[in-house]
C-alpha positions as CSV (number, residue, x, y, z in Angstrom):
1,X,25.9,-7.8,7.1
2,X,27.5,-7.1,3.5
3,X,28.5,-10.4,3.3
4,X,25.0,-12.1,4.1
5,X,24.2,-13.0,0.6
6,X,20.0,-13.4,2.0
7,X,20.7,-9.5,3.4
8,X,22.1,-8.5,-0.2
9,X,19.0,-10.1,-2.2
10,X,16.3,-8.5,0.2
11,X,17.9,-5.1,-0.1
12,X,18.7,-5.2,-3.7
13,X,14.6,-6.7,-4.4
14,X,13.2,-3.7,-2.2
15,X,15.3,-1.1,-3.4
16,X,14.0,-2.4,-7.5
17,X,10.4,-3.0,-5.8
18,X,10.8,1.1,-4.9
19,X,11.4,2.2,-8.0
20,X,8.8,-0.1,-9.5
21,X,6.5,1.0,-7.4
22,X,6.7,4.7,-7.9
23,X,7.4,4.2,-11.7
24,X,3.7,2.6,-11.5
25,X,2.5,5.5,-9.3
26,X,3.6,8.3,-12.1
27,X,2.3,6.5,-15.4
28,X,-0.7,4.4,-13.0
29,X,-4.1,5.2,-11.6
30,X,-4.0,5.3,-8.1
31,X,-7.5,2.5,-7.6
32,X,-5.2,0.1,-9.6
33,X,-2.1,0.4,-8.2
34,X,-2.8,0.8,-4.4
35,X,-4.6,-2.8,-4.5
36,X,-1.8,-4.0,-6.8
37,X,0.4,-3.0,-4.0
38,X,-1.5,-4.9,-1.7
39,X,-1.1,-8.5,-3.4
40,X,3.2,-8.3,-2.3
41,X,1.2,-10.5,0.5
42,X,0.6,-13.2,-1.8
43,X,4.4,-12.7,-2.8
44,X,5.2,-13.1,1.3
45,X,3.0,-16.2,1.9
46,X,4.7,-17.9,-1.4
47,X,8.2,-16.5,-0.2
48,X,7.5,-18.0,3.2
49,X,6.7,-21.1,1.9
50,X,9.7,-21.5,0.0
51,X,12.4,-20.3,2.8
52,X,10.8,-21.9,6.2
53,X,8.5,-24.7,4.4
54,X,5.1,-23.4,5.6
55,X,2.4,-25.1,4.2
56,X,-0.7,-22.9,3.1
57,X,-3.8,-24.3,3.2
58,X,-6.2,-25.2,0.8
59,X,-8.5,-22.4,2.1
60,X,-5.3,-20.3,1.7
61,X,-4.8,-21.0,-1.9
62,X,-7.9,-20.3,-3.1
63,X,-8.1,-16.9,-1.6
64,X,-4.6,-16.1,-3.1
65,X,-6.6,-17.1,-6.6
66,X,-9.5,-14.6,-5.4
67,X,-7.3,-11.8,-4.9
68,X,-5.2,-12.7,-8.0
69,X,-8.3,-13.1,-10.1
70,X,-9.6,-10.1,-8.7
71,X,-6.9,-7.7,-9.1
72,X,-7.0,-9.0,-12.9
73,X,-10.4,-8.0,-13.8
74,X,-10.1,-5.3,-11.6
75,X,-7.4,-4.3,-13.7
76,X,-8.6,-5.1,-17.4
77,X,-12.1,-3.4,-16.0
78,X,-9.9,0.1,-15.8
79,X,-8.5,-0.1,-18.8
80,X,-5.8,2.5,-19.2
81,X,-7.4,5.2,-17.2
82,X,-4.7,7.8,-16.6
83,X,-3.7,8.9,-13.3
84,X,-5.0,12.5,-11.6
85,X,-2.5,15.5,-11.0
86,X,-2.9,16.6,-7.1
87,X,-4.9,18.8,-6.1
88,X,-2.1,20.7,-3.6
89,X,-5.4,22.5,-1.2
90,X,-7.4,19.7,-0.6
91,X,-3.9,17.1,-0.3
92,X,-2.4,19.5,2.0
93,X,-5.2,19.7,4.2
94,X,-5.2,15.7,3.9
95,X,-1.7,15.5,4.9
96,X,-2.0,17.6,7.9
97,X,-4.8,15.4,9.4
98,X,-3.2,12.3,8.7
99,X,-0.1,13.8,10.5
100,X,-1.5,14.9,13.3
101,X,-3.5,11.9,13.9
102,X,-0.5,9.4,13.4
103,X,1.1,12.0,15.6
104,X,-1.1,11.3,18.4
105,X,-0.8,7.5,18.2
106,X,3.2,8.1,18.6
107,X,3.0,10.0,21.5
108,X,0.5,7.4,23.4
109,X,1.6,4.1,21.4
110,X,1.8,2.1,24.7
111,X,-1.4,3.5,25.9
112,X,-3.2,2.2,22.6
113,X,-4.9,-1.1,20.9
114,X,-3.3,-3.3,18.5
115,X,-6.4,-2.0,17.0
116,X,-5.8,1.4,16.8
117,X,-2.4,1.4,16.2
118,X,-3.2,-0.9,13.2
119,X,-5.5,2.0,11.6
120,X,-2.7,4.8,12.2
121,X,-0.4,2.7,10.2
122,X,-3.3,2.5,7.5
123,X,-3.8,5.8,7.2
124,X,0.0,6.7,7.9
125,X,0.9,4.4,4.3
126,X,-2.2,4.4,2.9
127,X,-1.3,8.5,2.9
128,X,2.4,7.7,1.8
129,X,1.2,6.5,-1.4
130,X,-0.5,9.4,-2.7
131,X,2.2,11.5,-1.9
132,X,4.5,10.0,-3.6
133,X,2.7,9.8,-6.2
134,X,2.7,13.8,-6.0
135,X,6.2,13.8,-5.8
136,X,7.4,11.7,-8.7
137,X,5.0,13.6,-11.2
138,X,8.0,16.0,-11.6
139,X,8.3,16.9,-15.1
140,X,11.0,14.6,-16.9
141,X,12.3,17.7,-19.5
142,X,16.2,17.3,-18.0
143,X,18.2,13.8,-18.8
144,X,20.5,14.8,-15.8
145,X,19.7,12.6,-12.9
146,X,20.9,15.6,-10.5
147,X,18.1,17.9,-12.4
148,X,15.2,15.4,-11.6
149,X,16.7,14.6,-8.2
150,X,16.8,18.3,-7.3
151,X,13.3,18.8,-8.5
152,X,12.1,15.9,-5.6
153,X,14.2,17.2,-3.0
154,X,11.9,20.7,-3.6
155,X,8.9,19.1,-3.2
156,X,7.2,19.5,0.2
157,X,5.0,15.4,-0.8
158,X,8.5,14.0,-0.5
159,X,9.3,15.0,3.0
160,X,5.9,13.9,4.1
161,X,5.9,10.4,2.0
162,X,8.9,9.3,3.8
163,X,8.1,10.7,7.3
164,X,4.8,8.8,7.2
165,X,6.1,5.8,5.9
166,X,8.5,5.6,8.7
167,X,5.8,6.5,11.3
168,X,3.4,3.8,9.8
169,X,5.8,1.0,9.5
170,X,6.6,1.9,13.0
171,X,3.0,2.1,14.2
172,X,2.9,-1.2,12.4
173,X,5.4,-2.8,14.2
174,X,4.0,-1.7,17.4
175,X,0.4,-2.8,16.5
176,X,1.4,-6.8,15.9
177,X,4.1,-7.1,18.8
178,X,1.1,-5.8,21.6
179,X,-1.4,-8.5,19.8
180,X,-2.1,-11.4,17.8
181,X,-1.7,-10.4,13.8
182,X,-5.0,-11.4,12.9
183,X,-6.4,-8.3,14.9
184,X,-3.9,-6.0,13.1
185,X,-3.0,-7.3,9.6
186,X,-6.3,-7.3,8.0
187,X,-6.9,-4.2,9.0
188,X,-3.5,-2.6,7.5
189,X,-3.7,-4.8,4.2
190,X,-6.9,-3.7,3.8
191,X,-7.1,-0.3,5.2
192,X,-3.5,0.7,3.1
193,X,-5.3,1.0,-0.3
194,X,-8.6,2.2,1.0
195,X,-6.9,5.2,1.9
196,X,-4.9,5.3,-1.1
197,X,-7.7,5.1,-3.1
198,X,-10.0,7.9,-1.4
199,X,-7.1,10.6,-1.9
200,X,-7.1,9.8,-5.7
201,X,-10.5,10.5,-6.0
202,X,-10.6,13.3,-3.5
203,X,-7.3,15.1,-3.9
204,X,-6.4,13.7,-7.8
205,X,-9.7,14.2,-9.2
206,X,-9.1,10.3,-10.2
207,X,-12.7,8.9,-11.7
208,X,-14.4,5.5,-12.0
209,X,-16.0,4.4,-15.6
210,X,-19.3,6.0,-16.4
211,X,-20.7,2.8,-17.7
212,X,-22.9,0.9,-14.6
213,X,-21.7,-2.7,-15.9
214,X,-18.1,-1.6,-15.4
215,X,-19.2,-0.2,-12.2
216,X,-20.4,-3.1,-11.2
217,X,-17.7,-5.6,-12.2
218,X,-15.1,-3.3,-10.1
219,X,-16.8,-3.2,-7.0
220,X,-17.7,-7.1,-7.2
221,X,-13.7,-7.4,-8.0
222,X,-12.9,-4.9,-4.9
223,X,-15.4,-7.0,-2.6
224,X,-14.0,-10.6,-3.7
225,X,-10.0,-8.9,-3.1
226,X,-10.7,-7.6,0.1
227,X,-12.5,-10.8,1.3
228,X,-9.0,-12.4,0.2
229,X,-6.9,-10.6,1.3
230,X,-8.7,-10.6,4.6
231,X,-8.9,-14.1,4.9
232,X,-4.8,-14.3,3.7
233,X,-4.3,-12.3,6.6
234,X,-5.6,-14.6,8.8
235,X,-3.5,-17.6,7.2
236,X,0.1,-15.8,8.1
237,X,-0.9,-17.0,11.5
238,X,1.0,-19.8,12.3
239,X,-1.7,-21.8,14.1
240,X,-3.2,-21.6,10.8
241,X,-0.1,-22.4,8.6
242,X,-0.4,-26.3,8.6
Protein backbone atom coordinates (compact mmCIF):
# COMPACT_ATOMS: atom_id res chain seq x y z
CA UNK A 1 0.00 0.00 0.00
CA UNK A 2 3.20 2.24 0.92
CA UNK A 3 4.50 1.69 -2.27
CA UNK A 4 1.35 2.77 -4.38
CA UNK A 5 2.58 6.11 -5.32
CA UNK A 6 -1.58 7.09 -6.29
CA UNK A 7 -2.19 5.76 -2.28
CA UNK A 8 0.73 8.14 -1.14
CA UNK A 9 -0.61 11.33 -3.13
CA UNK A 10 -4.33 10.83 -1.82
CA UNK A 11 -3.23 10.52 1.70
CA UNK A 12 -0.69 13.12 1.76
CA UNK A 13 -3.53 15.73 -0.20
CA UNK A 14 -6.22 14.82 2.56
CA UNK A 15 -4.11 14.87 5.34
CA UNK A 16 -2.92 18.98 4.01
CA UNK A 17 -6.78 19.33 2.85
CA UNK A 18 -7.39 18.65 7.05
CA UNK A 19 -5.33 21.02 8.23
CA UNK A 20 -6.50 23.53 5.61
CA UNK A 21 -9.69 23.06 6.42
CA UNK A 22 -9.66 23.53 10.07
CA UNK A 23 -7.02 26.40 9.74
CA UNK A 24 -10.05 28.03 7.69
CA UNK A 25 -12.52 27.00 10.35
CA UNK A 26 -10.43 28.99 13.27
CA UNK A 27 -9.64 32.33 11.33
CA UNK A 28 -13.12 31.72 8.94
CA UNK A 29 -16.80 32.41 9.22
CA UNK A 30 -18.60 29.39 9.35
CA UNK A 31 -21.49 30.60 6.08
CA UNK A 32 -18.27 31.01 3.99
CA UNK A 33 -16.38 28.13 4.70
CA UNK A 34 -19.04 25.27 4.99
CA UNK A 35 -20.07 26.17 1.16
CA UNK A 36 -16.40 26.58 0.35
CA UNK A 37 -16.17 23.10 1.64
CA UNK A 38 -18.75 22.08 -0.50
CA UNK A 39 -17.07 23.04 -4.04
CA UNK A 40 -14.07 19.88 -3.31
CA UNK A 41 -17.02 18.40 -5.75
CA UNK A 42 -15.98 20.53 -8.47
CA UNK A 43 -12.36 19.39 -7.55
CA UNK A 44 -13.81 15.46 -7.88
CA UNK A 45 -15.54 15.92 -11.20
CA UNK A 46 -12.25 17.77 -12.61
CA UNK A 47 -10.06 14.97 -10.86
CA UNK A 48 -12.28 12.34 -12.43
CA UNK A 49 -11.92 13.73 -15.59
CA UNK A 50 -8.34 13.71 -15.64
CA UNK A 51 -7.70 10.02 -14.13
CA UNK A 52 -10.63 7.83 -15.93
CA UNK A 53 -11.26 10.42 -19.00
CA UNK A 54 -14.93 11.27 -18.15
CA UNK A 55 -16.34 13.78 -20.12
CA UNK A 56 -18.60 16.45 -18.30
CA UNK A 57 -21.07 17.87 -20.16
CA UNK A 58 -21.76 21.17 -21.31
CA UNK A 59 -24.71 21.42 -18.83
CA UNK A 60 -21.98 20.23 -16.29
CA UNK A 61 -19.60 23.02 -16.93
CA UNK A 62 -21.65 25.63 -16.62
CA UNK A 63 -22.99 24.70 -13.29
CA UNK A 64 -19.39 24.21 -11.98
CA UNK A 65 -19.08 28.12 -13.23
CA UNK A 66 -22.48 28.76 -11.15
CA UNK A 67 -21.15 27.32 -8.09
CA UNK A 68 -17.67 28.90 -8.65
CA UNK A 69 -19.10 32.23 -9.41
CA UNK A 70 -21.29 31.93 -6.65
CA UNK A 71 -19.06 31.01 -3.90
CA UNK A 72 -16.96 34.20 -5.24
CA UNK A 73 -19.51 36.79 -4.63
CA UNK A 74 -20.70 34.86 -1.90
CA UNK A 75 -17.45 35.34 -0.54
CA UNK A 76 -16.45 39.08 -1.51
CA UNK A 77 -20.28 39.76 -0.24
CA UNK A 78 -18.96 38.65 3.45
CA UNK A 79 -16.15 40.54 3.50
CA UNK A 80 -13.97 39.62 6.42
CA UNK A 81 -16.71 38.84 8.86
CA UNK A 82 -15.01 37.12 11.79
CA UNK A 83 -16.04 33.82 13.02
CA UNK A 84 -18.38 33.27 16.34
CA UNK A 85 -16.99 31.70 19.66
CA UNK A 86 -19.52 28.64 20.63
CA UNK A 87 -21.92 28.89 22.61
CA UNK A 88 -21.18 25.45 24.80
CA UNK A 89 -25.39 25.21 26.09
CA UNK A 90 -27.06 25.57 23.13
CA UNK A 91 -23.96 23.39 21.02
CA UNK A 92 -24.20 20.75 23.56
CA UNK A 93 -27.71 20.37 23.32
CA UNK A 94 -27.09 20.41 19.42
CA UNK A 95 -24.70 17.74 19.64
CA UNK A 96 -26.79 15.45 21.65
CA UNK A 97 -29.61 15.53 19.12
CA UNK A 98 -27.61 15.07 16.25
CA UNK A 99 -26.09 12.04 18.10
CA UNK A 100 -28.90 10.40 18.93
CA UNK A 101 -30.55 10.82 15.74
CA UNK A 102 -27.46 9.46 13.68
CA UNK A 103 -27.55 6.97 16.41
CA UNK A 104 -30.84 5.71 15.37
CA UNK A 105 -30.02 5.44 11.71
CA UNK A 106 -26.96 3.11 12.74
CA UNK A 107 -28.87 0.88 14.63
CA UNK A 108 -31.66 0.40 11.65
CA UNK A 109 -29.33 1.31 8.54
CA UNK A 110 -30.65 -1.72 6.55
CA UNK A 111 -34.18 -0.96 7.53
CA UNK A 112 -33.74 2.69 6.06
CA UNK A 113 -33.91 4.80 2.57
CA UNK A 114 -31.10 5.85 0.67
CA UNK A 115 -33.01 8.88 1.51
CA UNK A 116 -32.81 8.95 5.02
CA UNK A 117 -29.63 7.67 5.40
CA UNK A 118 -28.49 10.50 3.09
CA UNK A 119 -29.91 13.26 5.67
CA UNK A 120 -28.22 11.38 8.75
CA UNK A 121 -24.94 11.83 6.98
CA UNK A 122 -26.00 15.57 6.49
CA UNK A 123 -26.53 16.27 9.66
CA UNK A 124 -23.85 13.74 11.05
CA UNK A 125 -20.98 16.19 8.97
CA UNK A 126 -22.82 19.08 8.54
CA UNK A 127 -22.51 18.75 12.74
CA UNK A 128 -18.72 17.72 12.47
CA UNK A 129 -17.87 21.00 11.14
CA UNK A 130 -19.01 23.18 13.74
CA UNK A 131 -17.42 21.20 16.18
CA UNK A 132 -14.34 21.32 15.04
CA UNK A 133 -14.48 24.51 14.62
CA UNK A 134 -15.04 24.61 18.63
CA UNK A 135 -12.19 22.51 19.03
CA UNK A 136 -9.45 24.23 17.09
CA UNK A 137 -10.32 27.75 18.77
CA UNK A 138 -7.82 26.68 21.45
CA UNK A 139 -5.89 29.52 22.50
CA UNK A 140 -2.38 29.52 20.53
CA UNK A 141 -0.30 31.20 23.80
CA UNK A 142 2.25 27.86 23.90
CA UNK A 143 4.78 27.33 20.69
CA UNK A 144 5.01 23.64 21.97
CA UNK A 145 3.03 21.40 19.65
CA UNK A 146 2.44 18.96 22.71
CA UNK A 147 0.83 22.22 24.63
CA UNK A 148 -1.73 22.87 21.85
CA UNK A 149 -2.22 19.12 21.19
CA UNK A 150 -3.02 18.51 24.88
CA UNK A 151 -5.35 21.40 24.89
CA UNK A 152 -7.56 19.44 21.85
CA UNK A 153 -7.38 16.20 23.42
CA UNK A 154 -9.33 18.12 26.58
CA UNK A 155 -11.91 19.29 24.57
CA UNK A 156 -15.18 17.26 24.76
CA UNK A 157 -16.04 19.06 20.40
CA UNK A 158 -13.07 16.83 19.51
CA UNK A 159 -14.32 13.57 20.55
CA UNK A 160 -17.74 14.29 19.03
CA UNK A 161 -16.20 15.93 15.56
CA UNK A 162 -14.47 12.77 14.77
CA UNK A 163 -17.20 10.23 16.02
CA UNK A 164 -19.61 11.97 13.76
CA UNK A 165 -17.58 12.25 11.01
CA UNK A 166 -16.93 8.56 11.04
CA UNK A 167 -20.71 7.86 11.61
CA UNK A 168 -21.66 10.22 8.62
CA UNK A 169 -19.15 9.02 6.13
CA UNK A 170 -20.40 5.68 7.10
CA UNK A 171 -24.11 6.55 6.81
CA UNK A 172 -22.86 7.91 3.54
CA UNK A 173 -21.54 4.98 2.30
CA UNK A 174 -24.60 3.10 3.18
CA UNK A 175 -26.92 5.68 1.58
CA UNK A 176 -25.40 5.40 -2.23
CA UNK A 177 -24.64 1.52 -2.19
CA UNK A 178 -28.78 0.83 -1.33
CA UNK A 179 -29.62 3.52 -4.28
CA UNK A 180 -28.80 5.43 -7.27
CA UNK A 181 -26.45 8.65 -6.18
CA UNK A 182 -28.63 11.02 -7.55
CA UNK A 183 -31.26 10.27 -4.65
CA UNK A 184 -28.43 10.68 -2.09
CA UNK A 185 -25.68 13.01 -3.22
CA UNK A 186 -27.60 16.09 -3.66
CA UNK A 187 -29.00 15.85 -0.67
CA UNK A 188 -25.58 15.36 1.43
CA UNK A 189 -23.70 18.18 -0.74
CA UNK A 190 -26.35 20.29 -0.05
CA UNK A 191 -27.58 19.32 3.28
CA UNK A 192 -23.65 19.31 4.75
CA UNK A 193 -23.33 23.11 4.85
CA UNK A 194 -26.91 23.88 5.54
CA UNK A 195 -26.34 22.41 8.81
CA UNK A 196 -23.07 23.91 9.19
CA UNK A 197 -24.31 27.01 8.58
CA UNK A 198 -27.50 26.93 11.11
CA UNK A 199 -25.06 26.03 14.17
CA UNK A 200 -22.99 29.20 13.37
CA UNK A 201 -25.81 31.27 13.67
CA UNK A 202 -27.51 29.44 16.39
CA UNK A 203 -24.67 28.10 18.61
CA UNK A 204 -21.76 30.84 17.38
CA UNK A 205 -23.85 33.76 17.42
CA UNK A 206 -22.38 34.06 13.66
CA UNK A 207 -24.40 37.22 11.81
CA UNK A 208 -25.33 38.10 8.27
CA UNK A 209 -24.63 41.97 6.98
CA UNK A 210 -27.19 44.50 8.14
CA UNK A 211 -27.29 46.13 4.78
CA UNK A 212 -30.61 44.59 2.62
CA UNK A 213 -28.45 44.80 -0.79
CA UNK A 214 -25.86 42.50 0.74
CA UNK A 215 -28.69 40.50 1.97
CA UNK A 216 -29.78 40.11 -1.08
CA UNK A 217 -26.80 39.37 -3.20
CA UNK A 218 -25.98 36.38 -0.62
CA UNK A 219 -29.06 34.67 -0.71
CA UNK A 220 -29.23 34.99 -4.73
CA UNK A 221 -25.42 33.64 -4.47
CA UNK A 222 -26.69 30.75 -1.94
CA UNK A 223 -29.70 29.95 -4.36
CA UNK A 224 -27.54 29.96 -7.75
CA UNK A 225 -24.66 27.42 -5.56
CA UNK A 226 -27.16 25.17 -4.37
CA UNK A 227 -28.88 24.88 -7.79
CA UNK A 228 -25.18 23.89 -8.98
CA UNK A 229 -24.22 21.94 -6.87
CA UNK A 230 -27.54 20.09 -7.14
CA UNK A 231 -27.41 19.76 -10.62
CA UNK A 232 -23.25 18.60 -10.31
CA UNK A 233 -24.61 16.01 -8.33
CA UNK A 234 -26.60 14.64 -10.80
CA UNK A 235 -23.69 14.73 -13.50
CA UNK A 236 -21.32 12.21 -11.20
CA UNK A 237 -23.80 9.76 -12.59
CA UNK A 238 -22.31 7.91 -15.14
CA UNK A 239 -25.38 7.69 -17.43
CA UNK A 240 -24.93 11.29 -17.47
CA UNK A 241 -21.02 11.49 -17.77
CA UNK A 242 -20.82 11.48 -21.72
Amino acid sequence: MFKNKIWLIATTAEILGTGLELLALRRGNLIVVSFLLATSLIMALILDMFFTRAIISFLGWIMVFCVVGGTTVLVITMGNAPGGSPNNIPLGIATVVVVLFVAVLNFRVKKSTPVLLAIGAAFALGMAVPLAKATVQVPMTHFSVFHILLLVFERWEFYFAVGLSLAGLWLMQHAYRLGPLAASLPIVTIGQPLVSIAIGVTCFGEQLPSSSLKLAVIVASLTVIVFGLVILSAVIEPDVIR
